[in-house]
Backbone as CSV, one residue per row, in Angstrom:
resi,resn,N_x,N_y,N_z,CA_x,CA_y,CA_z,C_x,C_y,C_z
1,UNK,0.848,-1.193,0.000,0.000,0.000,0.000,0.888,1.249,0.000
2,UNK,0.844,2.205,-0.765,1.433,3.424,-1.070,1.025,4.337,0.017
3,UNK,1.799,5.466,-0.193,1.557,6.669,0.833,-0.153,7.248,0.636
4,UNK,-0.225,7.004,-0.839,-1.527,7.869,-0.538,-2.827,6.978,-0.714
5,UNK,-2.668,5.407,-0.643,-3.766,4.776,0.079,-3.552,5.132,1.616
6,UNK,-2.549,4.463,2.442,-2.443,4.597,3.393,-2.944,5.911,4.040
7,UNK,-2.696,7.205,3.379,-3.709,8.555,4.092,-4.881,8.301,3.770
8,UNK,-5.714,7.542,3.064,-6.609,7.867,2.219,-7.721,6.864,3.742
9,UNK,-6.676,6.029,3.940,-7.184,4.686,4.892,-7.201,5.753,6.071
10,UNK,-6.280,6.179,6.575,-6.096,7.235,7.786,-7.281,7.860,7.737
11,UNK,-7.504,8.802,6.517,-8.229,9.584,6.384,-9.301,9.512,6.807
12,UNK,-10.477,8.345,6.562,-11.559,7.586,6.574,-11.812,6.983,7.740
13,UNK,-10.987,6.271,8.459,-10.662,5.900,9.606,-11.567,6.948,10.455
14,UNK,-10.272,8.335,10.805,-10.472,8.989,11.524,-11.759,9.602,11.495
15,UNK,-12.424,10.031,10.110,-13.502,10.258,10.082,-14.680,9.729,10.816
16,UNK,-14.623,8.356,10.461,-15.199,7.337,11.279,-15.337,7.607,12.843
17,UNK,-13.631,7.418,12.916,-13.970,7.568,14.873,-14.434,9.049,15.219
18,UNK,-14.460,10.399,14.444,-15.036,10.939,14.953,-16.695,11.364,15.189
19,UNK,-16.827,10.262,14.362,-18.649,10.898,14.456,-18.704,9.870,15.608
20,UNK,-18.483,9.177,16.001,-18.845,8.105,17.321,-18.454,8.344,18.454
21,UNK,-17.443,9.101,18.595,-17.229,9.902,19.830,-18.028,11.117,20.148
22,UNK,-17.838,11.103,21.781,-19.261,12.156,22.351,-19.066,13.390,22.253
23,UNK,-19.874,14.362,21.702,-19.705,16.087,21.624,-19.726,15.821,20.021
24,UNK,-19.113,17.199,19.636,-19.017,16.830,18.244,-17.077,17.291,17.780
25,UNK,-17.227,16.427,17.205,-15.936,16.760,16.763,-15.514,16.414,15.120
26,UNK,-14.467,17.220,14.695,-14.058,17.343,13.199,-12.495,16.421,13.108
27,UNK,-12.688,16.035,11.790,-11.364,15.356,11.898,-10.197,16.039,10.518
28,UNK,-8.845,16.299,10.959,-7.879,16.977,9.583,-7.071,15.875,9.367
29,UNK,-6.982,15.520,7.950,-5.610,14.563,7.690,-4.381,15.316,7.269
30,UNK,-3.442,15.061,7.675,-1.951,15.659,7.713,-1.532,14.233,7.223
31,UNK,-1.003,14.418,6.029,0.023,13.600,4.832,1.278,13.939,4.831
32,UNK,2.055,12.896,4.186,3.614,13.301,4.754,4.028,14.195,4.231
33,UNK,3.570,14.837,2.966,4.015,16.443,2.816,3.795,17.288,3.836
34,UNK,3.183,17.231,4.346,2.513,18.116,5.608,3.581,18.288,6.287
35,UNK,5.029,18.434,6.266,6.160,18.140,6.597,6.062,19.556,8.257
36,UNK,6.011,20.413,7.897,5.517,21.292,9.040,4.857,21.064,10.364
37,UNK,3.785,20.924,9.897,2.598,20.504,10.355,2.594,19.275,11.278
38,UNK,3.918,18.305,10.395,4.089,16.778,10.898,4.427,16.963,12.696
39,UNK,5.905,18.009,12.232,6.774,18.852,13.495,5.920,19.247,14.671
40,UNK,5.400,19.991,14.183,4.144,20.403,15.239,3.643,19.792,16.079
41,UNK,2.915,18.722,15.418,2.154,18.289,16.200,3.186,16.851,17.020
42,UNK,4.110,16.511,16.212,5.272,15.712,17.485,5.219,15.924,18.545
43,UNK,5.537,17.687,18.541,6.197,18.574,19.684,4.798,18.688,20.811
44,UNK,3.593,18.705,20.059,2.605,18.487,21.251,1.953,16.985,21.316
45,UNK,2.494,15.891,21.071,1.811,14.893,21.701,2.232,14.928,22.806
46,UNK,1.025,14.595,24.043,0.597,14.313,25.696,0.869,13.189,26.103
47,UNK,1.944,12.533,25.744,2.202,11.063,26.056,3.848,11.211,26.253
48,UNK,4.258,10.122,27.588,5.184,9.654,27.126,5.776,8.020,27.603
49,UNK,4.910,7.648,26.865,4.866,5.500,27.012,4.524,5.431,26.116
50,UNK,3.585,4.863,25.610,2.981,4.164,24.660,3.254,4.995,23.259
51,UNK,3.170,5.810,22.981,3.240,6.480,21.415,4.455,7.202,21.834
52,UNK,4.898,7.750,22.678,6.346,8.350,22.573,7.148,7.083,22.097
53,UNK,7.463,6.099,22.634,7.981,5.030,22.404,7.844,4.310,21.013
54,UNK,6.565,4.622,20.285,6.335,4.218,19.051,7.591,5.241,18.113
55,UNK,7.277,6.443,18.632,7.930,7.696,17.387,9.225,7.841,17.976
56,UNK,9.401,7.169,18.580,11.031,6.917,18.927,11.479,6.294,17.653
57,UNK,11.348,4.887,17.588,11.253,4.213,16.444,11.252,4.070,15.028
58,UNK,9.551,5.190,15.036,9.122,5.571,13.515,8.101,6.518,13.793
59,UNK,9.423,7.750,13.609,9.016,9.088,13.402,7.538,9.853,12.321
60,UNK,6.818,10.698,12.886,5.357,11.032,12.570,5.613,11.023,10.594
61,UNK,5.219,10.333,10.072,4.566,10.435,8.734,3.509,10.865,8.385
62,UNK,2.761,10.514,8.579,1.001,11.521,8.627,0.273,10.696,9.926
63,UNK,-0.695,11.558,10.347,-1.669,11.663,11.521,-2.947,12.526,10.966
64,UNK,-3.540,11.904,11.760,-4.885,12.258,11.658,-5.410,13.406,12.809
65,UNK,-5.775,14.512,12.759,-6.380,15.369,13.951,-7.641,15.528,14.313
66,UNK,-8.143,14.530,15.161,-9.636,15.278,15.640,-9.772,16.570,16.584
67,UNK,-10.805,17.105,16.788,-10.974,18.477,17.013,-12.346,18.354,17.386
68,UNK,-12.228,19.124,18.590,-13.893,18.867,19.109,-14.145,20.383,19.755
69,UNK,-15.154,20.591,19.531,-15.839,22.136,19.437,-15.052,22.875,20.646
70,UNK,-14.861,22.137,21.795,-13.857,23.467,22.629,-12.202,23.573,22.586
71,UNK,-12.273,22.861,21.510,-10.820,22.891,21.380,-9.693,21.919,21.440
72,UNK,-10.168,21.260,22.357,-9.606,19.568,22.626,-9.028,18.792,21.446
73,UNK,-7.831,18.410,21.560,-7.784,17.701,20.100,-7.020,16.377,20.579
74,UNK,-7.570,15.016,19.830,-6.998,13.936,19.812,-5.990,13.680,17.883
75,UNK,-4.932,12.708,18.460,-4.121,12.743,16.901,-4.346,11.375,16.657
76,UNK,-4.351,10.521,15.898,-4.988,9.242,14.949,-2.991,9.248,14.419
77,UNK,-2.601,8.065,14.852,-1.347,7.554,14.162,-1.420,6.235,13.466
78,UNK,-0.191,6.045,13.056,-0.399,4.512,12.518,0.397,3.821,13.326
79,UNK,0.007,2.633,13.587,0.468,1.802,14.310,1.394,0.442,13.953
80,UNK,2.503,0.683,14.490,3.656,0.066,13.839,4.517,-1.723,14.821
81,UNK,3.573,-2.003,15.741,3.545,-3.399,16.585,3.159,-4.164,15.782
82,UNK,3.007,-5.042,14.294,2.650,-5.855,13.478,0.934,-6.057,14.136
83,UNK,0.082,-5.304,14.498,-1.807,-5.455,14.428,-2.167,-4.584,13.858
84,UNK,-2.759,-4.860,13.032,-4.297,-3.944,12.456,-4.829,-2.658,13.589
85,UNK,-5.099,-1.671,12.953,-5.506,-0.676,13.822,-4.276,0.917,13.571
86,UNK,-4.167,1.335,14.905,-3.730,2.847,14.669,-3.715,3.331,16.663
87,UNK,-2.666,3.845,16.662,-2.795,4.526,18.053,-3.406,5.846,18.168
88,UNK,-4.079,6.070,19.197,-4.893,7.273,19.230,-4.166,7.936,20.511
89,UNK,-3.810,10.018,20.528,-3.223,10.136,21.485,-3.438,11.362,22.127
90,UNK,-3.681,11.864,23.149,-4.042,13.317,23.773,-3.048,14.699,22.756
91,UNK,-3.404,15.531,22.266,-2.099,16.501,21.922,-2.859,17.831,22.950
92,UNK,-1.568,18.483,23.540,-1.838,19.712,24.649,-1.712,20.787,23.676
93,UNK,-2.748,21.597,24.195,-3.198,22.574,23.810,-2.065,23.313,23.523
94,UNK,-1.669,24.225,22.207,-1.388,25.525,21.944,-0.930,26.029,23.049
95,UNK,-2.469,27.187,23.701,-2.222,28.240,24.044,-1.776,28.061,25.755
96,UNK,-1.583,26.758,26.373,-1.377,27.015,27.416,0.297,27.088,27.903
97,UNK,0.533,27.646,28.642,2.347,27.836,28.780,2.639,26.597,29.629
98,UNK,4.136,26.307,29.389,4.991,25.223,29.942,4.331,24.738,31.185
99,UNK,4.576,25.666,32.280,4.225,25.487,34.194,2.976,25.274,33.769
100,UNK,2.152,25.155,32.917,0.080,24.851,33.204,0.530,23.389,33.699
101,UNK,1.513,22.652,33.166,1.714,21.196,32.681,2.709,20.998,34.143
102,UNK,3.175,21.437,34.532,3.723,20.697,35.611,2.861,20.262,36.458
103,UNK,3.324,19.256,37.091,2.330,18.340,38.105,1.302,17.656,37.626
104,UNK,0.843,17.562,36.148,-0.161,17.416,35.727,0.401,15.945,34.964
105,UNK,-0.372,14.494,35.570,0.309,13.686,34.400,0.004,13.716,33.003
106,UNK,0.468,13.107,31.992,0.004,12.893,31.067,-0.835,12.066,30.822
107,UNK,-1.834,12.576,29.784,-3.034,11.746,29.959,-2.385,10.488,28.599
108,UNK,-1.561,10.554,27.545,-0.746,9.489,26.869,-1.943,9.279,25.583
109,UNK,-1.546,7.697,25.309,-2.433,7.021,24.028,-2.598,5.834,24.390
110,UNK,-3.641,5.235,23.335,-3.930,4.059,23.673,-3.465,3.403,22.221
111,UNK,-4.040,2.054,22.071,-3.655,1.459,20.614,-5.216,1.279,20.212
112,UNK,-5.624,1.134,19.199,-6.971,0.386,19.035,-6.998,-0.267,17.443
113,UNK,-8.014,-0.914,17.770,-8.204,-1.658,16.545,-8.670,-1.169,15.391
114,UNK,-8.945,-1.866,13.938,-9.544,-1.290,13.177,-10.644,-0.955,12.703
115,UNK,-11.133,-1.208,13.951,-12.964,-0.947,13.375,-13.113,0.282,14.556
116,UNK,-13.482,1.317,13.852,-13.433,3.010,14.358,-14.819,2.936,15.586
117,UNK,-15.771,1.937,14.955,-17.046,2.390,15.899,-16.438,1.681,17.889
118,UNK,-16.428,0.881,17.634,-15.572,0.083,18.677,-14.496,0.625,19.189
119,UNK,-13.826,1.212,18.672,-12.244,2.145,19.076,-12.858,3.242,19.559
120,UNK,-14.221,3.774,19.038,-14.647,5.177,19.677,-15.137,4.797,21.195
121,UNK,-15.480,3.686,21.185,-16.194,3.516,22.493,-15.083,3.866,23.532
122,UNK,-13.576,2.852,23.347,-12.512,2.930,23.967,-12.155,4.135,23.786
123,UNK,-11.925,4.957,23.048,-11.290,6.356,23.458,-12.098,6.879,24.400
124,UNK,-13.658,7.108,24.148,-14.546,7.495,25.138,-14.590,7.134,26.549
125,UNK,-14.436,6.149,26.606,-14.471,5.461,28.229,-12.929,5.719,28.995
126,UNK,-12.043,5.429,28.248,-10.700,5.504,28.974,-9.672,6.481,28.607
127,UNK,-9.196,6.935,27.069,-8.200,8.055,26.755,-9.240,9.646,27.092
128,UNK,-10.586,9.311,26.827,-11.084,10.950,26.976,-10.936,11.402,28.527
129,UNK,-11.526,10.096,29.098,-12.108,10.306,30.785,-10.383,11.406,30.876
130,UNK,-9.321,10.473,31.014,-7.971,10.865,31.198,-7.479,12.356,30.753
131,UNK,-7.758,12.322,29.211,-7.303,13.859,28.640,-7.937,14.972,29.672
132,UNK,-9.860,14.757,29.704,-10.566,16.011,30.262,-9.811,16.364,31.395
133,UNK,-9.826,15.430,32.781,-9.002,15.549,33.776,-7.602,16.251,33.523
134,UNK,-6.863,16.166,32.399,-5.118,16.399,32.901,-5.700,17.679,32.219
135,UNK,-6.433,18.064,31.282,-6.898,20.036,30.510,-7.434,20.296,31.833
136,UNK,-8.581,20.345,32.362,-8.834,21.037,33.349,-7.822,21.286,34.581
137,UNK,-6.841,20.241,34.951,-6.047,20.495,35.753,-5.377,22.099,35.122
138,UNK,-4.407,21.087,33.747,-3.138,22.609,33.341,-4.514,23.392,33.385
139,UNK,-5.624,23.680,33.051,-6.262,24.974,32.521,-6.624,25.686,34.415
140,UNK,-6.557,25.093,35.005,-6.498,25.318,36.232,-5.573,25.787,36.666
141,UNK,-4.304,25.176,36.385,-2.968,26.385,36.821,-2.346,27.339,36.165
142,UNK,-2.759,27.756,35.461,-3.133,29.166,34.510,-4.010,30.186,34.898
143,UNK,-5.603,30.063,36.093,-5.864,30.870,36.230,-5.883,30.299,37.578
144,UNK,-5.378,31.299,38.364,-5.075,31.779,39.794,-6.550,31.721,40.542
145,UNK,-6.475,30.721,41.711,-7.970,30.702,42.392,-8.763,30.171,41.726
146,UNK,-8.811,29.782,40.437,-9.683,28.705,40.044,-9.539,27.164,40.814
147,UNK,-10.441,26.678,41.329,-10.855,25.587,41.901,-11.122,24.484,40.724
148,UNK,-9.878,23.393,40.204,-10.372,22.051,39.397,-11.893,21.722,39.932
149,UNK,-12.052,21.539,38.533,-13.295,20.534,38.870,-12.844,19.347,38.685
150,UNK,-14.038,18.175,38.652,-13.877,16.642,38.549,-14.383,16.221,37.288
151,UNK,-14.803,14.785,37.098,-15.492,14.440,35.701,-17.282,14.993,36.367
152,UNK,-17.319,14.370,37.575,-18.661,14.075,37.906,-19.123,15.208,39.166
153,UNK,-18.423,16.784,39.186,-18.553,17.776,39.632,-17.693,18.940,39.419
154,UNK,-18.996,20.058,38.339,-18.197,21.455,38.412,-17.750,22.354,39.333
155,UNK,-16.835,22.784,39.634,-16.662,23.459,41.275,-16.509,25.123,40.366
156,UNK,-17.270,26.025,40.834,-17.223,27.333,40.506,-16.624,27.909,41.821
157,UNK,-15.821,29.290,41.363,-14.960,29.839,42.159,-15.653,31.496,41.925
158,UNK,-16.000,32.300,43.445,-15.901,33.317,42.650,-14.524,33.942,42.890
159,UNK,-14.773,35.526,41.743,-13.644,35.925,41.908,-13.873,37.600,41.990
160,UNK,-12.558,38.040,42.593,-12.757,39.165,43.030,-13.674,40.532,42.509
161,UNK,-13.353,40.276,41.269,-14.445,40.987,40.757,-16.045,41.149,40.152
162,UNK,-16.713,40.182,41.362,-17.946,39.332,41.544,-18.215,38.515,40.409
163,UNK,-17.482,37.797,39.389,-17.483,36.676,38.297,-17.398,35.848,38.695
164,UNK,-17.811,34.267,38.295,-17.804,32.849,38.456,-17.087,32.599,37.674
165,UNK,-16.266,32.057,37.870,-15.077,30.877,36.744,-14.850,29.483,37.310
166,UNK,-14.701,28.659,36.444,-14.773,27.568,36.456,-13.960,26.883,35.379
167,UNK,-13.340,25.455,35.294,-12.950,24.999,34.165,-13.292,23.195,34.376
168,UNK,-14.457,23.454,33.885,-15.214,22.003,33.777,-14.413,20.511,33.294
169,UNK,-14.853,19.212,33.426,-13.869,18.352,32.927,-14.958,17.751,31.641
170,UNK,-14.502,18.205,30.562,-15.291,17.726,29.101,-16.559,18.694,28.636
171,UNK,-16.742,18.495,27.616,-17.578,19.245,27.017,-19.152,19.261,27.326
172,UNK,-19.757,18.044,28.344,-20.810,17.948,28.673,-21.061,19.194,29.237
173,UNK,-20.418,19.140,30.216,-20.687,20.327,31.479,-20.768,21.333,31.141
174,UNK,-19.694,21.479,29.883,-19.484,23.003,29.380,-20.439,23.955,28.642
175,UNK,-21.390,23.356,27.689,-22.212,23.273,27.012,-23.622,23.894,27.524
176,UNK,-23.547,22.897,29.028,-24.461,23.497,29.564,-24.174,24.964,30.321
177,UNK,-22.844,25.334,30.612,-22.693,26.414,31.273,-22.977,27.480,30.121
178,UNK,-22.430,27.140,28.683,-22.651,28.380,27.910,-24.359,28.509,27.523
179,UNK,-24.780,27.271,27.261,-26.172,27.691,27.640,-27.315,28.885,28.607
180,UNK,-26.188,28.736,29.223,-26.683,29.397,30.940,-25.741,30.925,30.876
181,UNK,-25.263,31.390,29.976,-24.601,32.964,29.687,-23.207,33.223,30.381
182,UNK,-22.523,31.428,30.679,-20.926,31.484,30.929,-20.710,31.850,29.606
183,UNK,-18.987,32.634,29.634,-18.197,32.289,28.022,-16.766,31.699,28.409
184,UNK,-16.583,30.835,27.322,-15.655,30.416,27.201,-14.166,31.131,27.069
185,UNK,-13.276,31.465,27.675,-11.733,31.658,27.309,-11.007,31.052,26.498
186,UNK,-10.848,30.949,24.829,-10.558,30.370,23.878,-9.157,29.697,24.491
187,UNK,-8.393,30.445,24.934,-6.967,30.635,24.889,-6.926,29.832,26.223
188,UNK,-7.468,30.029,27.304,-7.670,29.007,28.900,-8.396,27.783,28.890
189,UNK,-9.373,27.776,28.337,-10.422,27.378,28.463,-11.276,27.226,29.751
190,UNK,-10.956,28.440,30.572,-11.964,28.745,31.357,-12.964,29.117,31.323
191,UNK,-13.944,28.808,32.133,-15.755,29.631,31.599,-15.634,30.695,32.719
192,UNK,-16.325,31.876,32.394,-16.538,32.697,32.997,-18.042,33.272,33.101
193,UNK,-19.082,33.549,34.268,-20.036,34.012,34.607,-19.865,35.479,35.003
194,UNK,-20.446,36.245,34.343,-20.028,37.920,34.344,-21.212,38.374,35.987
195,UNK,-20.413,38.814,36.938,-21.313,39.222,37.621,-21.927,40.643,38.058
196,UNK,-21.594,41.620,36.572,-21.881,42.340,36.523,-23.820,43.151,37.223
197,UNK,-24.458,41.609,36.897,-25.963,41.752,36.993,-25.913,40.684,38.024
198,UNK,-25.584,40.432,39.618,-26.245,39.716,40.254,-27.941,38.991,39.567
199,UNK,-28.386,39.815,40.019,-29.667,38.790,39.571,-29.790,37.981,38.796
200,UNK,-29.407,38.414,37.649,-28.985,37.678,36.374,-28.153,36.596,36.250
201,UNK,-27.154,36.345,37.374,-26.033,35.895,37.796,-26.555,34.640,38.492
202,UNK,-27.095,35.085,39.608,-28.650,34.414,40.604,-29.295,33.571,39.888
203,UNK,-29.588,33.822,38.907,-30.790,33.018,37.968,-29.965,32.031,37.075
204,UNK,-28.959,32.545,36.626,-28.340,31.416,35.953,-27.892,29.828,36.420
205,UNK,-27.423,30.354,37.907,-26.695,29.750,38.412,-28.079,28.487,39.347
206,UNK,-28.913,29.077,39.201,-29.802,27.890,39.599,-30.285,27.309,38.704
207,UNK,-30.307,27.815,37.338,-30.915,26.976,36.261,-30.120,25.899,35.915
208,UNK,-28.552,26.449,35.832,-27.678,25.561,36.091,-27.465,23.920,37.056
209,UNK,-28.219,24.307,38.054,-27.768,23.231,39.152,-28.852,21.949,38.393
210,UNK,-29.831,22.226,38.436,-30.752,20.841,37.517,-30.147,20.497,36.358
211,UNK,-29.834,21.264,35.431,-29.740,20.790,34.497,-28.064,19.807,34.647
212,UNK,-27.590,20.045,35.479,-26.182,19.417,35.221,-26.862,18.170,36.119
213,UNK,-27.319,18.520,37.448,-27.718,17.359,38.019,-28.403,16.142,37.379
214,UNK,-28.945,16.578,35.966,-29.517,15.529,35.470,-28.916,14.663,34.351
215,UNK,-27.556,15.482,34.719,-26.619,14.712,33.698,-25.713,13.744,34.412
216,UNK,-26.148,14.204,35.608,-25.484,12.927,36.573,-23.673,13.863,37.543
217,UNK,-23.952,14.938,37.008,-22.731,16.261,37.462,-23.499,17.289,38.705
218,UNK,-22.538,16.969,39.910,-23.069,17.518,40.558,-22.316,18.806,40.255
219,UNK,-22.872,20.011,41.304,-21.797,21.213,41.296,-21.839,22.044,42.808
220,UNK,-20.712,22.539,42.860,-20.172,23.287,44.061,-19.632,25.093,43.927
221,UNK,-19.790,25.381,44.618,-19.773,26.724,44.793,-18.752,27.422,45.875
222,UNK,-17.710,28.115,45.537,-16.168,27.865,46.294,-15.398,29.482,46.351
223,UNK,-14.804,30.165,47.248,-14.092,31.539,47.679,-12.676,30.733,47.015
224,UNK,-12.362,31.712,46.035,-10.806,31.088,45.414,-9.862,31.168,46.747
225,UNK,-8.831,30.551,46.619,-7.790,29.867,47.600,-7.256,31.886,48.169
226,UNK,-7.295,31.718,49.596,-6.763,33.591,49.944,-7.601,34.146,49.770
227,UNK,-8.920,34.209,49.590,-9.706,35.279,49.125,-11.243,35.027,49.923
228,UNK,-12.241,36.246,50.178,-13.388,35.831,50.176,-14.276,36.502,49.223
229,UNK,-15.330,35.545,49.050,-16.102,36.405,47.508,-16.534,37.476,48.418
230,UNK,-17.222,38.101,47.023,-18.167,39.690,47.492,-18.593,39.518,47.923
231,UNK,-18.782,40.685,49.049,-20.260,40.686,50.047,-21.647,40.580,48.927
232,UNK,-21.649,41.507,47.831,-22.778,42.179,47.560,-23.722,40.697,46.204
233,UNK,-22.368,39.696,45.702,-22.866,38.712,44.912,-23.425,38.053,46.008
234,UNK,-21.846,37.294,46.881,-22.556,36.435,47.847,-23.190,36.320,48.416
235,UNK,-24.494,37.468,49.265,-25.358,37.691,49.413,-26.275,37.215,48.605
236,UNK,-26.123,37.679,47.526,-27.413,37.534,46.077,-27.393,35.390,45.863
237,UNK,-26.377,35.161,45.497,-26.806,33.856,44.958,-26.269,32.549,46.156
238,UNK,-27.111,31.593,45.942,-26.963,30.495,47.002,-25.626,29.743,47.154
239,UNK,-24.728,29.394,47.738,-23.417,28.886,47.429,-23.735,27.414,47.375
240,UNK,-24.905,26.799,47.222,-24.310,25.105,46.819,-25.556,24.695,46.127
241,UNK,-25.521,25.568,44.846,-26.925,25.282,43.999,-27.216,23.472,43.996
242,UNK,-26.831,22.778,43.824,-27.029,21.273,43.844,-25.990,20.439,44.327
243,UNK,-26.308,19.151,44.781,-25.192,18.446,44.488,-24.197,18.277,45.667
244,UNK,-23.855,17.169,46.008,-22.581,17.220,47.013,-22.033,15.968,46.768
245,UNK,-22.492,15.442,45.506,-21.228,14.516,45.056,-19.940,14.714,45.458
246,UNK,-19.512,13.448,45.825,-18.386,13.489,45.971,-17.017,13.356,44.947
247,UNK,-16.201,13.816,44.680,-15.096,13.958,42.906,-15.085,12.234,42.850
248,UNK,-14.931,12.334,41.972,-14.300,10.730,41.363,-13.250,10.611,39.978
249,UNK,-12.416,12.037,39.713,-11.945,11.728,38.899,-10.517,11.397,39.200
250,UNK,-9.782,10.823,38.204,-8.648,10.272,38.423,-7.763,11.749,39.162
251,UNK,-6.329,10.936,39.853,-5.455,11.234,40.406,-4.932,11.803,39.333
252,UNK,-3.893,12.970,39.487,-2.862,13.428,38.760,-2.095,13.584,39.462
């Protein structure tokens, strides 16, 4: 098989696994001209076992990039252990700096087979659970007094200048916060609740608590680390709209 079946197979593949994975996500093929591009994305794979150890070996030729609406991106390799299939692997974000990543493990890759619907399940259950956790961590040590959340609880922080921020683990949670008049920080991926309008602020934040609760996400309500919120929000809105789940997401 030539270079440009083999992308063509990549290509299709990845397509595949991305409509079967949860949220929505887009997939780019990078071919070995992509010689740039190849560099790049080396320099950000989130692993170092399983696919570092592969490209030790046999350095990136083309990859596949999925891309999922907040930014998150998984890379689609080929897999070079004599089985059928392709390794799939966390790549870290762009915009976050070096120290986001300290202390934070890597969330790595897995191997999977060649049938994409089945491989989506496995990325879903075990490489995503992993990635969301190690982004919300780094996206957590980037903004000061933000409180991690878990998989299975958002923890909102306020902050001094009566705003809610938060940095949820996966796109479920998130979705629903922008629903509810959080915005997203392209570049952090922190959500932010403007508390310019208490009331407004008030109201969100309880519409909020059901709707996550019924996704099975509890949420918490938290004075960033040194600090106490405003008198004049904290007054206005309830500090533990739902929920007192307890975290369950992995260790870092």
């Amino acid at each position: 098989m030539d270079d440009h079946d083999t992308s063509e197979h990549l290509a299709s593949y990845a397509d595949l696994l991305a409509s079967g994975l949860p949220g929505t996500w887009t997939s780019t093929c990078h071919p070995p001209e992509d010689k740039d591009d190849l560099t790049e994305l080396t320099d950000r794979i989130w692993d170092l076992d399983l696919v570092a150890a592969s490209l030790a070996t046999h350095p990136l030729r083309q990859a596949a990039v999925l891309t999922r609406n907040d930014g998150a991106q998984l890379a689609v390799l080929d897999r070079y252990d004599g089985h059928d299939g392709f390794l799939v692997t966390a790549l870290a974000p762009r915009a976050l700096p070096d120290e986001a990543y300290r202390t934070v493990r890597e969330p790595g890759g897995i191997a999977v087979t060649d049938d994409p619907f089945l491989s989506a399940e496995q990325v879903a259950s075990d490489l995503l659970v992993r990635y969301d956790t190690a982004l919300a961590q780094a996206r957590h040590h980037t903004a000061g007094g933000v409180h991690p959340s878990q998989p299975d609880r958002v923890v909102m922080t306020w902050q001094p200048d009566g705003s809610i921020a938060t940095a949820p683990v996966g796109d479920t949670a998130g979705a629903v916060l922008v629903a509810n008049t959080f915005v997203q920080d392209q570049q952090t991926g922190i959500y932010r609740l403007n508390g310019d309008d208490t009331t407004a602020q008030a109201r969100a934040l309880r519409a909020i608590g059901p709707q996550l609760d019924a996704l099975g996400i509890g949420t918490s309500l938290q004075n960033p680390v040194g600090r106490t919120a405003p008198t004049t929000a904290q007054a206005t809105v309830p500090l533990s709209p739902v929920g007192t789940r307890a975290p369950a997401g992995r260790a870092r």
